[in-house]
N, C-alpha and C positions, 0 to 999 in steps of 0.2 A: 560300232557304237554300242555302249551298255547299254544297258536296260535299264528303268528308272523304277528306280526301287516303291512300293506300293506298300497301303498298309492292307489290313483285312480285310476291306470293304472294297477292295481296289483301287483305290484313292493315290494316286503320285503324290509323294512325298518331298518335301524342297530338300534343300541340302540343309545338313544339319539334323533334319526330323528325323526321326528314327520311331517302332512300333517295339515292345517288346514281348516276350512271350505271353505274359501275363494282359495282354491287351491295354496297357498303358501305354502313353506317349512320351517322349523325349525329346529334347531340343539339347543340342552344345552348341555351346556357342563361346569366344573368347573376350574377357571385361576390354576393360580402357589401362586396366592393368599390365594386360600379355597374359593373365589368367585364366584357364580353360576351366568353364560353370556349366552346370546343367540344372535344367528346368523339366517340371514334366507336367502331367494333365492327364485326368481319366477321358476326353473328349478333346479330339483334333481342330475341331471345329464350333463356331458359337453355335450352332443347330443343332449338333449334337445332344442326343442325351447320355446321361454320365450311366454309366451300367448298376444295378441293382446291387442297395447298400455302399454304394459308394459316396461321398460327399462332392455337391456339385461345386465347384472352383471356375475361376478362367477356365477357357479353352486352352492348348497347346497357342496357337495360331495369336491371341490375343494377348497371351503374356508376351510372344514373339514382337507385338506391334509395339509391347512398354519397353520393351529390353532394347530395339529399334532406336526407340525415342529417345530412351536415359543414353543412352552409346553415343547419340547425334549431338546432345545436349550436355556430354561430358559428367553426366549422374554419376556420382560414387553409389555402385551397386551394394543392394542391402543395406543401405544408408551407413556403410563403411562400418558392421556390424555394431554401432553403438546402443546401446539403449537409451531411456527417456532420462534416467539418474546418471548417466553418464554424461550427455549431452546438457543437464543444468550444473553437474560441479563445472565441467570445463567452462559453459558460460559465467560459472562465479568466481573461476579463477582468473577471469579476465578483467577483471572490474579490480581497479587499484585507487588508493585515497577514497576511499567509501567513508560514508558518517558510522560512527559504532551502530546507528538504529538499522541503517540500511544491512550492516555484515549481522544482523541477531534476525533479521528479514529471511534474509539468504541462507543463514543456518537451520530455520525453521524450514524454510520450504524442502532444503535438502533432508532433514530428519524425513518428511511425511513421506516422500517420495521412498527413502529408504524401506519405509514401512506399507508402502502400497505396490501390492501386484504391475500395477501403470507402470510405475516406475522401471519396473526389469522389462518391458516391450522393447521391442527395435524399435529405432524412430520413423522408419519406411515403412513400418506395418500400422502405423498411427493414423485413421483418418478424422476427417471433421467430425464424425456423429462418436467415435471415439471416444476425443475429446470433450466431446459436451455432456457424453456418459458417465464419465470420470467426473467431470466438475458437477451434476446434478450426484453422482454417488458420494462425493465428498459432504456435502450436504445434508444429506441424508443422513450420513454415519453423523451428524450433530455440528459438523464445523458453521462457522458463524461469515456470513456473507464478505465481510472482512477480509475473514484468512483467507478466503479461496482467491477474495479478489489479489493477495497479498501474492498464492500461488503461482495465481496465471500473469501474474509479474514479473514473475521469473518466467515462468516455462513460455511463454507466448516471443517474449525477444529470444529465448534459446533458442525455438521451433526456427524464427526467421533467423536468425545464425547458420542452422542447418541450411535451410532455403538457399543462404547469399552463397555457403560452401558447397554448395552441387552436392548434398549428401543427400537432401529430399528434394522433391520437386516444390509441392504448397505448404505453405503452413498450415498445421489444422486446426491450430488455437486463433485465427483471421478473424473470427467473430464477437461481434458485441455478447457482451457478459450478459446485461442485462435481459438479454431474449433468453437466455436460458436457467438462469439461478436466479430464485427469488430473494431481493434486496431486504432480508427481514431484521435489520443495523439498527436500530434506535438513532430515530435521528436527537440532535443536540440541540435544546431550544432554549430561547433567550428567556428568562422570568420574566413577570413582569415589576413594574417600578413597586409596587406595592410590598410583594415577596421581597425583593430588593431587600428594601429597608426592615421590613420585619425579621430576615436575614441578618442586618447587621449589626439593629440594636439588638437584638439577641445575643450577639455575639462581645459586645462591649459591654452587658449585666452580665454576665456568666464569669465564673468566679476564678475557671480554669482557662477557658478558652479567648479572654479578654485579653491576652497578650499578643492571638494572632490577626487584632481587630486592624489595627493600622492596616498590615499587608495586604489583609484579604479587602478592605477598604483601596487600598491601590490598583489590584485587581481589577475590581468593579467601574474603576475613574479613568484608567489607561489604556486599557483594552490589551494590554502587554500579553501575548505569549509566559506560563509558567515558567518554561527554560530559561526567557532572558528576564524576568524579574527575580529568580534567583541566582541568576550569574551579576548582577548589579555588585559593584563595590560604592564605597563611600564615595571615590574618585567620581564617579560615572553621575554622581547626583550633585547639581549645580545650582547650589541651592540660590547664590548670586544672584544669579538668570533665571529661576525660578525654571532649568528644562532638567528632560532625564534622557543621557546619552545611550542609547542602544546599537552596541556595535556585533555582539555576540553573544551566547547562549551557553549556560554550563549544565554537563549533561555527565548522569554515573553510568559505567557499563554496566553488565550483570557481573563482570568479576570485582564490584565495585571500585572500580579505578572513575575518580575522576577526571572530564576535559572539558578544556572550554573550546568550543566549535563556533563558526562565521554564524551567523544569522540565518534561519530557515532557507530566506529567499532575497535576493539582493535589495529589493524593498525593503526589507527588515534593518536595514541601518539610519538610521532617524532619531528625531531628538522631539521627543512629546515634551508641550508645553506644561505645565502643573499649575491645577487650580489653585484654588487657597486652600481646601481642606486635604489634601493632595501634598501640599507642602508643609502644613504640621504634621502630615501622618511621616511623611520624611525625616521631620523637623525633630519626631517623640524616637521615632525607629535608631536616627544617628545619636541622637542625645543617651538612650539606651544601654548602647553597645559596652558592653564590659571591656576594659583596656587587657589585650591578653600579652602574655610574654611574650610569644610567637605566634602570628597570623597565621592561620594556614596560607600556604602559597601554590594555586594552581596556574600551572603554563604560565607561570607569570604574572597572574591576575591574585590580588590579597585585598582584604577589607571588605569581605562581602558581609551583607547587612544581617543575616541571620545565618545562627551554626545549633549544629545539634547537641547533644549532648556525650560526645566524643570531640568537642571542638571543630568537627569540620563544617563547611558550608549545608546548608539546606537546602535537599533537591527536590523535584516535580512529585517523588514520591508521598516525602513529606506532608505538604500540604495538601495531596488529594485523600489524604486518612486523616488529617486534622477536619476535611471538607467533608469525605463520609461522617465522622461522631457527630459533628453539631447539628448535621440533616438529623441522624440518629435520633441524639437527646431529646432536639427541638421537637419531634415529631412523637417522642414518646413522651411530651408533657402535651401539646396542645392537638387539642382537636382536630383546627384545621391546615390538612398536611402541607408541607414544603414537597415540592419535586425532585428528584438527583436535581444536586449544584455541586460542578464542580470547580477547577481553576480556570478551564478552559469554554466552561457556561459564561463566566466574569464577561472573559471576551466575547462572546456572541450578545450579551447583552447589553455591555458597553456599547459596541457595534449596533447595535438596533434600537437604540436610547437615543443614538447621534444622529443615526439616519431619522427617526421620528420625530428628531428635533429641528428638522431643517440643513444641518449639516452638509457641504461642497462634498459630492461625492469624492473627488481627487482629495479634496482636506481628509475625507474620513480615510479614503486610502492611503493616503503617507500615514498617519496616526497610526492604523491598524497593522504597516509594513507589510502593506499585501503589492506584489508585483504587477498583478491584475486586477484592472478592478472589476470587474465580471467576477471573482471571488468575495470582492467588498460585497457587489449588491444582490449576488443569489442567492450565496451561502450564509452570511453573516449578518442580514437585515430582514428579522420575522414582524412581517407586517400582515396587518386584520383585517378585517373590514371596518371596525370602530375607524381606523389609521385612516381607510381609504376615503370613510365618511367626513371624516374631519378638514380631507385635506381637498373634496368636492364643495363642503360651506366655505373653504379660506379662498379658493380661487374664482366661487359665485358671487362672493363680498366682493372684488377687485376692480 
C-alpha cells in the first residue's frame, strides 16, 4: 500500500491536491469538457493563513467545493471564457424585428461597454457588489439615471442568458436599480390650465410661429403620442365622423431613413373623437396643404399633414425645436416664466386635464392608448391637493 502523499505541515492530501516547492497548492482536476484544469491557492485550508505578502484568495479545498458544484450542475467553467461585451453583443444578436429605437438602445449600450474596463471582465468573475459598482461608477463619471437604466437593460437579461446557459451560476445584475443609483431624471409634469392657454395664444399672435398653432393645439386636445400625430395622413382624419384614426406611428432613424412602425403598444390603435376646436384646427391644417406633384410616399403611407422644407414629412424632432424657441422667445419677453413644454408634456397634461375633469378612467385610457391603466393613473394624472380639496367639497355636497 502507498503512502499518502502529505503536504508540509503533514496534512494527507486528497487526490488531485498536490503542494509545490514554493509552498503553494494545486488541484487538477478534468472540466465537463474532457479538459484537464488546474486551480491553485496559497492556503489548503479556510483556517489557513495565506504566508506573508501574499494575497488572501479561497483556500485550495474551497475552490474545490465550487468546481464540485459547477461539475454536478453542468457550469460551463470560466463562464466559457467570455467577457461582459461579449456576452451583450451575442444577447443583441439575438433580438430580431427590433423597433430602430430599441437597435440605436443596443448600439449605445454596446459602444459604453466597449469603452469601459467592465466590459472586458469574465462573466464568472462578475459578482453582485460588482455590479452595483459599475452602475453607481457610471454615474458618477456624469451618466444620466436614464442611460444606465437603458444599460442595465441590456446587460441584466444578458447576465440571465448566461444563468439559463450554465455559463454562471446568479445573475449579478438580480437587483432593483433603485436601491443603488439615485433616480436624478426630471420628472415630466403636466402645466397647468392657465400656462396652457398663455402657451397658446402666444403662439397664434406671434408672427412666425402662428403656423404651428393648429398642431400644437391638437397636441394639447388628443393626448396623441408626437410619433403618431406626425404619422397622421389626410386619409386617417374623418372629418365625416368627426374621429382621428390611430393605427401607427412615423418615426426617422439616425441614418435619416424614414418608417412607419405599429403603434407603441397595442392599446395605441384607437380612434379619438374630435371637439369642435379640434376639428377646425384639422379643418385649417387640411384646407392648408399645398397640392405637390409627388407626395412623399413612406411604407406605403402619403398625405401627411405637415412636410418640411425639403418636402418630406415632419418628425418628433421637428416640433420639439419648434417647442424649445417659443418656451425661448416667450420667456425672454415676459417676466413671468413658462416651464420646459414639450410635445410629450401636451400628453401629460391632456391626461391630467381629463382625469381632473371627471373623466371614466378606461375612457381616459383608450384616448391615451395606454395598454394599462395603472400607467393612465400614476404616470399621466398630476394631481394637488387644490384637486383633492375639490373633489372632498363635491362628495360632502352629495
Amino acid at each position: 500500500m502507498s503512502e499518502k502523499r502529505r503536504d508540509n505541515r503533514n496534512r494527507i492530501l486528497r487526490n488531485g491536491e498536490s503542494q509545490r516547492s514554493d509552498g503553494r497548492y494545486m488541484f487538477k482536476y478534468v472540466d465537463c469538457y474532457g479538459e484537464t484544469k488546474y486551480i491553485y491557492s496559497w492556503r489548503l485550508d479556510k483556517n489557513d493563513r495565506a504566508p506573508a505578502g501574499r494575497q488572501r484568495d479561497l483556500s485550495l479545498r474551497e475552490k474545490e467545493k465550487q468546481i464540485e458544484a459547477d461539475l454536478f450542475d453542468r457550469i460551463v467553467p470560466q463562464g466559457g471564457n467570455m467577457t461582459v461585451l461579449d456576452l451583450a453583443r451575442k444577447y443583441v444578436s439575438l433580438k430580431t424585428g427590433i423597433r430602430h429605437n430599441t437597435e440605436a438602445n443596443y448600439k449605445f449600450v454596446i459602444h459604453i461597454l466597449e469603452q469601459e474596463e467592465f466590459g472586458k471582465r469574465r462573466i464568472d468573475k462578475v459578482k453582485l457588489s460588482d455590479a452595483k459598482a459599475w452602475l453607481i461608477k457610471l454615474q458618477k463619471d456624469g451618466r444620466g439615471y436614464s442611460s444606465i437604466k437603458t444599460v442595465r437593460g441590456v446587460v441584466r437579461p444578458a447576465f440571465q442568458m448566461a444563468a439559463d446557459d450554465d455559463l454562471i451560476r446568479k445573475n449579478p445584475f438580480d437587483f432593483q436599480m433603485a436601491t443603488v443609483v439615485v433616480n436624478d431624471s426630471v420628472t415630466r409634469e403636466a402645466i397647468t390650465r392657465k400656462q396652457e392657454r398663455d402657451f397658446l395664444e402666444f403662439i397664434r399672435n406671434d408672427r412666425h410661429f402662428c403656423r404651428y398653432y393648429d398642431g400644437i393645439y391638437i397636441l394639447f386636445h388628443t393626448g396623441m403620442r408626437i410619433s403618431e400625430f406626425v404619422g397622421l395622413t389626410a386619409s386617417d382624419i374623418d372629418m365625416e365622423n368627426r374621429k382621428i384614426n390611430v393605427d401607427h406611428q412615423l418615426q426617422r432613424k439616425r441614418n435619416m431613413e424614414y418608417v412607419i412602425e405599429e403603434t407603441k403598444t397595442a392599446g395605441g390603435v384607437r380612434q379619438i373623437p374630435m371637439t369642435e376646436e379640434v376639428y377646425e384646427c384639422f379643418r385649417r391644417i387640411l384646407a392648408a396643404r399645398r397640392p405637390l406633384k409627388a407626395e412623399p410616399m413612406i411604407d406605403g403611407y402619403t398625405g401627411f399633414l405637415y412636410l418640411d422644407k425639403n418636402g418630406m414629412p415632419m418628425v418628433a424632432l421637428h416640433w420639439e425645436k419648434y417647442f424649445q424657441h417659443i418656451c425661448q422667445k416667450y420667456n425672454g419677453i415676459y417676466r413671468l416664466q413658462l416651464p420646459k413644454i414639450t410635445p410629450h408634456v401636451c400628453r401629460h397634461t391632456f391626461c391630467s386635464n381629463m382625469a381632473k375633469s371627471g373623466m371614466n378612467p378606461k375612457t381616459l385610457q383608450y384616448i391615451m392608448g395606454h395598454s394599462d391603466i395603472g400607467v393612465t393613473l400614476n404616470t399621466y394624472t398630476h394631481l394637488g391637493f387644490e384637486d383633492a380639496e375639490k373633489e372632498m367639497e363635491r362628495v360632502s355636497s352629495l
